[in-house]
NUVEX-114694 format. One line per 5 residues: number of its first residue (from 1); their letters; for each residue x, y, z of C-alpha. Coordinates in steps of 0.25 Angstrom, whole numbers, plus 5000, padded with zeros to 4 digits. Layout:
! residues N
NUM = a = X,Y,Z; ...;
END
This chain:
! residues 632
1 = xxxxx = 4978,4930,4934; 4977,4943,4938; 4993,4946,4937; 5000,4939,4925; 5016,4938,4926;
6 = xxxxx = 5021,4948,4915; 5012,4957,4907; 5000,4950,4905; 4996,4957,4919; 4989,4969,4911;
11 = xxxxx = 4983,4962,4901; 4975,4953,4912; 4972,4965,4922; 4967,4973,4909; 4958,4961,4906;
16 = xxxxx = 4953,4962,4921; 4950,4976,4920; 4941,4977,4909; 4932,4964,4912; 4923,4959,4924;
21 = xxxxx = 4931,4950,4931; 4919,4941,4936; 4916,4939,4920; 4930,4936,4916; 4932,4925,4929;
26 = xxxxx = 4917,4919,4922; 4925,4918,4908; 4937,4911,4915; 4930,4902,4920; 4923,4899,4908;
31 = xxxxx = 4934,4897,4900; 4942,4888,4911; 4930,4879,4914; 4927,4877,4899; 4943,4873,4897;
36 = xxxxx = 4943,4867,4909; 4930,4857,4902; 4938,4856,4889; 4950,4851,4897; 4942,4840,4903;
41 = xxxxx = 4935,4838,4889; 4949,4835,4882; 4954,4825,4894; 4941,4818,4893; 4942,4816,4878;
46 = xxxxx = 4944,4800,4877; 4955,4801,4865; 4965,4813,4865; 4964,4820,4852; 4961,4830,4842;
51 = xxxxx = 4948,4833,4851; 4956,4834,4864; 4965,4844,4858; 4954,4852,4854; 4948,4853,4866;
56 = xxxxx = 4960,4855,4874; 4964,4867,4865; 4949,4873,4867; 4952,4873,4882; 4967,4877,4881;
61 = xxxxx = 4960,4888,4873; 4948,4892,4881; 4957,4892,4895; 4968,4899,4888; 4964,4909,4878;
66 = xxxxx = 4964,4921,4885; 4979,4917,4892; 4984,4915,4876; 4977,4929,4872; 4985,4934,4884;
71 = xxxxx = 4997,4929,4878; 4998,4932,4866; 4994,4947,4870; 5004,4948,4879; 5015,4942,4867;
76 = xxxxx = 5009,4955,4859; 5011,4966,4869; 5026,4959,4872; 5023,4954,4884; 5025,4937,4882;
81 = xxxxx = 5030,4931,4894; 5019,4930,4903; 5010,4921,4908; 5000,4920,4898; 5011,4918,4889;
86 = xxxxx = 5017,4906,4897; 5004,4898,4899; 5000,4900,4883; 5014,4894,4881; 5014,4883,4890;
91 = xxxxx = 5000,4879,4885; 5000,4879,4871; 5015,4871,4874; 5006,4860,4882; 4998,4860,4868;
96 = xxxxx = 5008,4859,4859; 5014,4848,4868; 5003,4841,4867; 4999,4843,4880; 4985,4848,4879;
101 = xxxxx = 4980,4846,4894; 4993,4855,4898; 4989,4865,4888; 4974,4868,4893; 4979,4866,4908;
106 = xxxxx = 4988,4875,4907; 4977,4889,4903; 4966,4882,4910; 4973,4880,4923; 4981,4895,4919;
111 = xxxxx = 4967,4902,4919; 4963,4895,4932; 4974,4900,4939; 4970,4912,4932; 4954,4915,4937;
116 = xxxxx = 4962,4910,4950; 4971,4920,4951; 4964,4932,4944; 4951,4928,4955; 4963,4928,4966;
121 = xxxxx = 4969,4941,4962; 4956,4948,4962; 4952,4944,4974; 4964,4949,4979; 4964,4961,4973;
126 = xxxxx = 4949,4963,4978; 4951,4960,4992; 4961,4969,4991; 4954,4981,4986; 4942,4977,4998;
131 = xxxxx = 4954,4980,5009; 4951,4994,5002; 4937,4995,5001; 4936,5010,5005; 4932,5017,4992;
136 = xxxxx = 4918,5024,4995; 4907,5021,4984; 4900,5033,4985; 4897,5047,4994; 4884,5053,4998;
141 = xxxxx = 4888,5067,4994; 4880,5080,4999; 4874,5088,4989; 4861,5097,4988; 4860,5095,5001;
146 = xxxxx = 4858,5080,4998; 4866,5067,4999; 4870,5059,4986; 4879,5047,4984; 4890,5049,4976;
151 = xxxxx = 4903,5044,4970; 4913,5048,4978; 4920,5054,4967; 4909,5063,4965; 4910,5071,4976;
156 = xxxxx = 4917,5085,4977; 4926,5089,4989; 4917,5097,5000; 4906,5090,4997; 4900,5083,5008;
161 = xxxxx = 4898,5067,5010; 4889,5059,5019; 4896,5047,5025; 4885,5038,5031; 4889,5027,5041;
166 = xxxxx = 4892,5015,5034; 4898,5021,5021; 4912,5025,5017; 4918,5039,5019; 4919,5042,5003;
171 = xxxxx = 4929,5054,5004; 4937,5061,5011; 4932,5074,5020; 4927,5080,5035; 4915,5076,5043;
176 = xxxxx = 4905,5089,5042; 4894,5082,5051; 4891,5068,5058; 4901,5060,5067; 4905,5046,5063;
181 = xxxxx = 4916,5035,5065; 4923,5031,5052; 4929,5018,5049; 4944,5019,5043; 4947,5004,5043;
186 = xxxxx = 4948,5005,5027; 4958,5016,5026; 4967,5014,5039; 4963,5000,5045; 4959,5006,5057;
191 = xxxxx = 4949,4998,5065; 4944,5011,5074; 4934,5021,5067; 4937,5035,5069; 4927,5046,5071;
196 = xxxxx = 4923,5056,5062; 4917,5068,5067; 4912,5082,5060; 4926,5088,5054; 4934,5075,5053;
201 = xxxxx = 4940,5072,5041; 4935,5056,5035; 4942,5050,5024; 4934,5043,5012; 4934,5028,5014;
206 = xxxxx = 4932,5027,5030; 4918,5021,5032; 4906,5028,5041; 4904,5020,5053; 4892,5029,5060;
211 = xxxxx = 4884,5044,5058; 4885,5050,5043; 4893,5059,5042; 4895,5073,5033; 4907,5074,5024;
216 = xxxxx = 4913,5085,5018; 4921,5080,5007; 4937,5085,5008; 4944,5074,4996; 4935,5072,4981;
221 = xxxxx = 4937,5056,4982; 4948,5056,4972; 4958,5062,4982; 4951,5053,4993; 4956,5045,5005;
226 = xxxxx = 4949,5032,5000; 4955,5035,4985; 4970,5038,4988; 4970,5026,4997; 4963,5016,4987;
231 = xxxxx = 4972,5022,4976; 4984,5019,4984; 4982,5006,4985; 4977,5004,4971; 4990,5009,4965;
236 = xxxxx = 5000,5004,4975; 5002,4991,4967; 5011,5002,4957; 5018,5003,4969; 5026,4988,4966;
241 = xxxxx = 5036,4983,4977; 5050,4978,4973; 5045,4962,4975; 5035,4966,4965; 5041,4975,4954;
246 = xxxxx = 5052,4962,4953; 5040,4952,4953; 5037,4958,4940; 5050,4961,4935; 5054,4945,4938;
251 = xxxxx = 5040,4942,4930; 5044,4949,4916; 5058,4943,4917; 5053,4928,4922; 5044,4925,4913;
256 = xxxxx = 5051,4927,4901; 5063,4920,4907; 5054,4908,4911; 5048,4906,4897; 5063,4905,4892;
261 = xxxxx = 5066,4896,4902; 5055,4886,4898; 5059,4887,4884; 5073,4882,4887; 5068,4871,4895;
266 = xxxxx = 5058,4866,4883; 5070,4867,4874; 5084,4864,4880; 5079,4851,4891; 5076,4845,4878;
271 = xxxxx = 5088,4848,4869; 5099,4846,4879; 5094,4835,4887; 5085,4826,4877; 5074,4828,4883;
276 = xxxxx = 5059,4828,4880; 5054,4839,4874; 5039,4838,4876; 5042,4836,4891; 5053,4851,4891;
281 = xxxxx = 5042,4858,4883; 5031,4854,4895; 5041,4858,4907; 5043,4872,4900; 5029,4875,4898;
286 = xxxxx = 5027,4871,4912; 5039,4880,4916; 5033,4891,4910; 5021,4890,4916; 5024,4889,4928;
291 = xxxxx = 5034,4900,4927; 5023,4913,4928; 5027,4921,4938; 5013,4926,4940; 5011,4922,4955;
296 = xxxxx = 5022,4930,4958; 5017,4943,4947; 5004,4941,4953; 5006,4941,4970; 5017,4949,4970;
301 = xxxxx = 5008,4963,4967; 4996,4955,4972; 5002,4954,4986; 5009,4968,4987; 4995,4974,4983;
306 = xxxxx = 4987,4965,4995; 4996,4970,5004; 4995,4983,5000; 4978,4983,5002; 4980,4976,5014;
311 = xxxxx = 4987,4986,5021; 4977,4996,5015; 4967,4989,5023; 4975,4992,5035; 4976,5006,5033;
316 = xxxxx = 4990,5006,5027; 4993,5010,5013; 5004,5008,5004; 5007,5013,4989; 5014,5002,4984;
321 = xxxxx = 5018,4987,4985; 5033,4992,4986; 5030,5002,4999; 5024,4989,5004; 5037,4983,5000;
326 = xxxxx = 5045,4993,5007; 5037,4992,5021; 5039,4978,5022; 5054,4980,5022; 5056,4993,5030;
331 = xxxxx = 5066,4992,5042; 5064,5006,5045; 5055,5013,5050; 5053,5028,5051; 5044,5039,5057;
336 = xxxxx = 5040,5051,5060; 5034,5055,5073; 5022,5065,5073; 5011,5058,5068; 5016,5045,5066;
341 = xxxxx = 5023,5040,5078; 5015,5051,5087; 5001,5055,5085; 5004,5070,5080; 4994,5075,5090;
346 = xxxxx = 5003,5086,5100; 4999,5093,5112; 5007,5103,5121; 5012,5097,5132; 5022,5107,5139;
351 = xxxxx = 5023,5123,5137; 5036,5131,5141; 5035,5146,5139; 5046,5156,5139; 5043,5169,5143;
356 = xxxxx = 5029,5167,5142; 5015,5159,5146; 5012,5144,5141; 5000,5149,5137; 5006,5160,5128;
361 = xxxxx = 5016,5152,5122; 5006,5141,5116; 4997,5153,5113; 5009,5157,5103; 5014,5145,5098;
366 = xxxxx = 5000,5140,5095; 4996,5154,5088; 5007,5153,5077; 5006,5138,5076; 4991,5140,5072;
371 = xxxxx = 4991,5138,5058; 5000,5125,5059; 4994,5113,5057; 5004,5105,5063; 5000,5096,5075;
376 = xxxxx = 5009,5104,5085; 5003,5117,5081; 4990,5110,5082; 4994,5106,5098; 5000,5121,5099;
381 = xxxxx = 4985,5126,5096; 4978,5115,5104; 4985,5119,5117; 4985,5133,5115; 4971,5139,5122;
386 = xxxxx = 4960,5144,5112; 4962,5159,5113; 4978,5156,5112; 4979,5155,5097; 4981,5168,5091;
391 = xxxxx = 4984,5174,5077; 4995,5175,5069; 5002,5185,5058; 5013,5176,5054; 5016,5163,5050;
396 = xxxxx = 5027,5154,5045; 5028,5139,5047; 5044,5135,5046; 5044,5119,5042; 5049,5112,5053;
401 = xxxxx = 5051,5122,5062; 5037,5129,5067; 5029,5141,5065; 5033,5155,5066; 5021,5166,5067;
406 = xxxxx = 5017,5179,5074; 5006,5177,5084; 5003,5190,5092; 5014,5199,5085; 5024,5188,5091;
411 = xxxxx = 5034,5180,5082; 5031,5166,5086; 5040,5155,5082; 5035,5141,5084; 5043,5128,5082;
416 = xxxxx = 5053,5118,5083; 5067,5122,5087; 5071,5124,5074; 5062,5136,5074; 5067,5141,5086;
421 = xxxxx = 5081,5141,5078; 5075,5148,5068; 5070,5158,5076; 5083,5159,5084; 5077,5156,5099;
426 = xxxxx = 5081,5146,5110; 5072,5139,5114; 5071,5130,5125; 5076,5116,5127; 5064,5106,5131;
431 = xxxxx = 5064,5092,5132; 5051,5087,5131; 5044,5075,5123; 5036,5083,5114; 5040,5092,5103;
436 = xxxxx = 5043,5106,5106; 5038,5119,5101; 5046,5132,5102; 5039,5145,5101; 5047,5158,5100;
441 = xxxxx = 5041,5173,5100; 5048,5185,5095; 5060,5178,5094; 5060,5173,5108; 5060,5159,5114;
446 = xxxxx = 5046,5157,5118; 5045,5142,5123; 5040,5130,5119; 5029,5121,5119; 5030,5105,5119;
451 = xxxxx = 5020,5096,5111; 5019,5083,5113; 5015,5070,5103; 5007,5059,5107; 5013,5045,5101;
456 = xxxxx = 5002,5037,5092; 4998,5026,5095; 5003,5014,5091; 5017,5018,5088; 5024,5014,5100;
461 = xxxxx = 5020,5001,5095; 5021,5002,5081; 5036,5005,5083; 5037,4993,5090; 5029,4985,5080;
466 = xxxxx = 5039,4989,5067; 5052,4987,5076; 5046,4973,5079; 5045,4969,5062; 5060,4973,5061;
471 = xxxxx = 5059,4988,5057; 5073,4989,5061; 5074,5006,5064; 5061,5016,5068; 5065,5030,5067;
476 = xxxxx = 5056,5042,5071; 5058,5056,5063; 5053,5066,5068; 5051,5083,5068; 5050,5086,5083;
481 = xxxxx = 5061,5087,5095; 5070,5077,5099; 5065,5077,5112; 5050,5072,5109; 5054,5063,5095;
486 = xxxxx = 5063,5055,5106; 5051,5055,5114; 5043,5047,5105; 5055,5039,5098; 5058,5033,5114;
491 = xxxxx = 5043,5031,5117; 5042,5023,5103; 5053,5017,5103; 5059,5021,5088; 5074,5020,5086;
496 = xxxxx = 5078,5032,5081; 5073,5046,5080; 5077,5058,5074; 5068,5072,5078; 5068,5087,5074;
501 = xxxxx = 5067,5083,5058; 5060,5090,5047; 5053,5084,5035; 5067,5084,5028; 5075,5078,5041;
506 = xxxxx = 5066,5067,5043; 5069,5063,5026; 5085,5064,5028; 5084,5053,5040; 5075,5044,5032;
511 = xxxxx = 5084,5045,5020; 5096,5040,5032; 5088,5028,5036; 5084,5023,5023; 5089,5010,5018;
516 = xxxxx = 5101,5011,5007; 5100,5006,4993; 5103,4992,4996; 5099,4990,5009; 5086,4983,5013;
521 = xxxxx = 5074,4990,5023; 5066,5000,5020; 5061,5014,5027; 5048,5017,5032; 5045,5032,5036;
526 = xxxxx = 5033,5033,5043; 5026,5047,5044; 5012,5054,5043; 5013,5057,5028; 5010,5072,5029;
531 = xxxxx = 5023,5078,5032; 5034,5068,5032; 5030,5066,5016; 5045,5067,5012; 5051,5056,5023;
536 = xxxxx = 5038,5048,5018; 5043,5049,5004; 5058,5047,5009; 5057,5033,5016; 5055,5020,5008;
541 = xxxxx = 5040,5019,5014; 5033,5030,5018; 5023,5027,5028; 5011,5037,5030; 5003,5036,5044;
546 = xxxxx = 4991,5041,5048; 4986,5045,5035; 4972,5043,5032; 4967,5053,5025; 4983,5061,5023;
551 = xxxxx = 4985,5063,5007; 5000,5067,5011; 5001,5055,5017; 4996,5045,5009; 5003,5054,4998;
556 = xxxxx = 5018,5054,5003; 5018,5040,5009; 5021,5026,5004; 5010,5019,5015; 5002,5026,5022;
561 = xxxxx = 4996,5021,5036; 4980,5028,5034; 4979,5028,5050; 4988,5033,5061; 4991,5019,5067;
566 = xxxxx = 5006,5016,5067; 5004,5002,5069; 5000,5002,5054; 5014,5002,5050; 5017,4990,5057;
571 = xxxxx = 5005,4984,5051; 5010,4990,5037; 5024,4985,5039; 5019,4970,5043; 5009,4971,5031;
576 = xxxxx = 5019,4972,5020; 5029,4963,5025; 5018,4953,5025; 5016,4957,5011; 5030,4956,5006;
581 = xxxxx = 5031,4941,5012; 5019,4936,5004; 5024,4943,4994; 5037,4935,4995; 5029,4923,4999;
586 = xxxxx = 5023,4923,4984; 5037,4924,4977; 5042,4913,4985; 5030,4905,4984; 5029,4908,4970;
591 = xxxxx = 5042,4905,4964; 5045,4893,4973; 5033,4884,4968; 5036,4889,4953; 5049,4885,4956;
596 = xxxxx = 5045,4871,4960; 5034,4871,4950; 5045,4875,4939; 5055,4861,4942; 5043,4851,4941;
601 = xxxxx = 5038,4858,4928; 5051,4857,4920; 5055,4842,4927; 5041,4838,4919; 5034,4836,4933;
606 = xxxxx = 5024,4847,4931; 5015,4847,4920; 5009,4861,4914; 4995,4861,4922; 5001,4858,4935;
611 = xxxxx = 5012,4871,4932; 4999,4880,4928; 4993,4875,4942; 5005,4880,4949; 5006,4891,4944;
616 = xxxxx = 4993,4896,4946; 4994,4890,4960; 5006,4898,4964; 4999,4910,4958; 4986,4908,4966;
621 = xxxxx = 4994,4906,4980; 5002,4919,4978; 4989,4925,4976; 4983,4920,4989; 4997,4923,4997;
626 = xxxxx = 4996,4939,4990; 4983,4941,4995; 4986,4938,5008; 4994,4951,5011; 4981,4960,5008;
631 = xx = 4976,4954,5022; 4984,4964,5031;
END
């Protein structure tokens, strides 16, 4: 098995690492088929007898050995109760009883389930790790002016790669020459290829569809999309849910407690109630075996870590089984607005000048704004003519207020109406739906401009979609106006908004809405990763959209959603509560038949071999059930 209850877990994955696993399945085999020959050579034997007992004990030994090495190491480090040690007991008891069949049944029908289970896990664990079949193998790297392939790891940032059509994109950098489409499928489970052209930037584990294309290399592969992404999935099993990190507190406590529990129903039936003590000592080694909580230690992690590569497939990635967890149970739903909810892609839609020309105003507004890389100065810039644009002297940017700078020999203030506070100008009072821009000169009220955002989308839908799985409140935070925040909370139809907030403002109202200690639910904020990192870190889950490619995002937040598709977090929210319920599905199932399984073993109406078979029967089916949530 690839998951032993207790601590006999490291020893076997140790033993996995270090061998072939095709030779060690070939050694299995051997040993269960030659035990399983010396089983039927011992019933075969016409007279019971010193013979049969040896040929019994030689396949009790060749099936069981290494499960008694295990044992007895385990005993050594301090680690007894575990299920190597249950089955050595409940074996060499079957011989001492006399019961040799029982004895060999037990190991060989053990290491059965065993090659079983370990095949199952693996199999598991490898269709798993194809959801993620991203890494690159090599690069064809530019030197001397020729072309070489390469480990990826060998290649230095600014070199240049060539990406031909059909291979992977092996790191991260911009397109010098050649125009291709790019399939992202892997990282963000999009179906539609997007274009790369000469100066777009591609991410390492997209797949070339068309023309070869020139790469100058801007990430060495350790710091590499493909490499955080796969690492991220790789260590989230540290990450253990609540369900989990109980699952294995109840396995240290339950076995021991299971074991002392069969040793009073050996001893006290017997001595209080005359009864036989042949039959008690059976029940109890039947109890015992059957006792393991191994389907549980095994597809408890086992499932949390399907669903997790699942959702990778889909484009959604998540750091731990106890985000996963957390998603499943959310009731609230946060968000920010620009970039998430709206595309973050302005444009200047009205113009009102005071004591001056449109056409001078934006010229001003748009000349102090031009070292801002911020989507409304970027709007500013693109609606101001060519020759417009001119330079400046000064410069200070003031956090969630705006830009002051001199343009011309003019002090020009640029902002919110937070800056015009600042700057000790009234301005004037607009309703529009779109965020407004004051500009003042010299001290003087200027005007202002209105720029207006475009709603993704999807969202409208995706709103609708989380309100409909019984996310009981959506609440939209946001930096700009009232006015145009309104706008967008009516057209989507989010319950409640709050606008005109900073980075700290929008952590305050998170903290109000979280649930108390005690109280069930859970929060989600869901932002664009790269300036809400505090709210991100605030919220129960932190939800990163649009972030392929974003450090800052896949940094700060607990999923990240790689495309810029809101209905993924629908999708995310529906995949982890899918989880969760075969999660439960496996406790139920598992302790429900154990329980069943347990009366007929101490009522003498199971015998050892049959308890072996159910237990490795219940281990299997959970294993089945917990691969099941890797198909998202």
């Amino acid at each position: 098995m690839s998951c032993h209850c207790g601590h006999c877990h490291n020893e076997h994955e140790h033993h996995h690492d270090h061998h072939d696993e095709g030779a060690e399945r070939k050694k299995m085999l051997l040993r269960m088929g030659a035990s399983a020959l010396l089983l039927a050579l011992g019933l075969l034997l016409p007279v019971p007898g010193w013979v049969e007992f040896i040929v019994l004990l030689c396949a009790w030994g060749i099936a069981g050995y290494p499960v008694v090495i295990a044992a007895i190491k385990n005993i050594l480090k301090g680690h007894a109760f575990d299920e190597m040690f249950l089955m050595t007991v409940a074996s060499i008891g079957a011989f001492c009883l006399g019961e040799y069949f029982e004895g060999v049944a037990v190991m060989l029908l053990y290491q059965v389930g065993e090659f079983f289970q370990d095949y199952a896990v693996d199999k598991s664990r490898d269709s798993i790790a194809d959801l993620m079949d991203i890494r690159p193998e090599s690069a064809t790297v530019e030197r001397d002016e020729k072309f070489m392939e390469v480990s990826p790891e060998d290649v230095r940032v600014g070199d240049i790669i060539l990406v031909r059509p059909g291979e992977k994109v092996p790191l991260d950098g911009v397109v010098l020459e050649g125009e291709s489409m790019l399939d992202t499928a892997a990282l963000t489970g999009e179906s539609q290829p997007r274009k790369a052209c000469k100066g777009d930037r591609v991410i390492s584990g997209c797949v070339n569809l068309q023309g070869a294309i020139r790469v100058q290399v801007t990430h060495a592969y350790v710091d590499s999309t493909v490499t955080r992404i796969l690492e991220l999935v790789e260590h989230s099993a540290a990450n253990k849910s609540k369900t989990d990190r109980f699952i294995t507190r109840f396995a240290k406590v339950y076995t021991p407690a299971v074991v002392l529990a069969a040793a009073l129903l050996a001893v006290l039936p017997p001595l209080f109630l005359s009864g036989n003590w042949r039959e008690w000592i059976s029940s109890a080694l039947t109890f015992l075996v059957i006792s393991c909580p191994c389907a549980l230690v095994i597809s408890v992690p086992l499932t949390f870590f399907a669903g997790i590569g699942g959702a990778s497939r889909k484009g959604v990635l998540m750091k731990g089984a106890n985000y996963l967890e957390m998603l499943a149970r959310v009731d609230t739903a946060v968000f920010d607005k620009t970039g998430t909810l709206t595309k973050g892609i302005f444009s200047v839609t009205q113009v009102h000048a005071k004591g001056m020309r449109q056409e001078e105003l934006l010229s001003l507004a748009a000349s102090a704004e031009q070292m801002s890389n911020h989507p409304i100065a970027k709007s500013l810039r693109e609606a101001c003519p060519d020759n417009g644009i001119h330079e400046i002297t000064e410069m200070e940017e003031i956090p969630g207020q705006g830009i002051r700078a001199r343009v011309d020999g003019k002090r020009v203030a640029v902002g919110n109406e937070k800056m015009m506070k600042q700057e000790r100008v009234a301005w004037m009072p607009i309703k529009s739906p779109g965020a407004l821009v004051h500009v003042a000169v010299d001290g003087s009220y200027a005007g202002c401009i209105v720029i207006s955002d475009e709603i993704k989308r999807g969202a409208k839908e995706t709103i609708a979609e989380i309100k409909a799985m019984g996310i009981q409140k959506t609440v939209m935070l946001t930096g700009d106006a009232q006015e145009a925040a309104e706008a967008v909370a009516k057209e989507l139809q989010v319950d409640d908004v709050y606008s005109g907030l900073l980075p700290d403002g929008k952590v305050e109202w998170v903290e109000k809405m979280l649930p108390k200690k005690g109280e069930k639910g859970a929060l989600i904020f869901v932002g664009d990763g790269i300036n809400d990192a505090p709210v991100l870190a605030r919220a129960d889950v932190g939800v990163a959209m649009g972030a392929l490619g974003s450090d800052a995002a896949i940094e700060a937040a607990d999923v990240v959603l790689m495309d810029d598709d809101p209905r993924k977090l629908p999708m995310a929210i529906a995949l982890a509560r899918r989880t969760l319920g075969i999660v439960r599905q496996n406790i139920g199932f598992s302790l429900g038949i154990k329980a069943v399984v347990m009366v007929l073993g101490i009522v003498h109406l199971l015998p050892l071999w049959a308890a072996v078979f159910a237990d490795v029967g219940v281990c299997l089916l959970a294993i089945l059930n917990a691969m099941r949530a890797a198909k998202a």
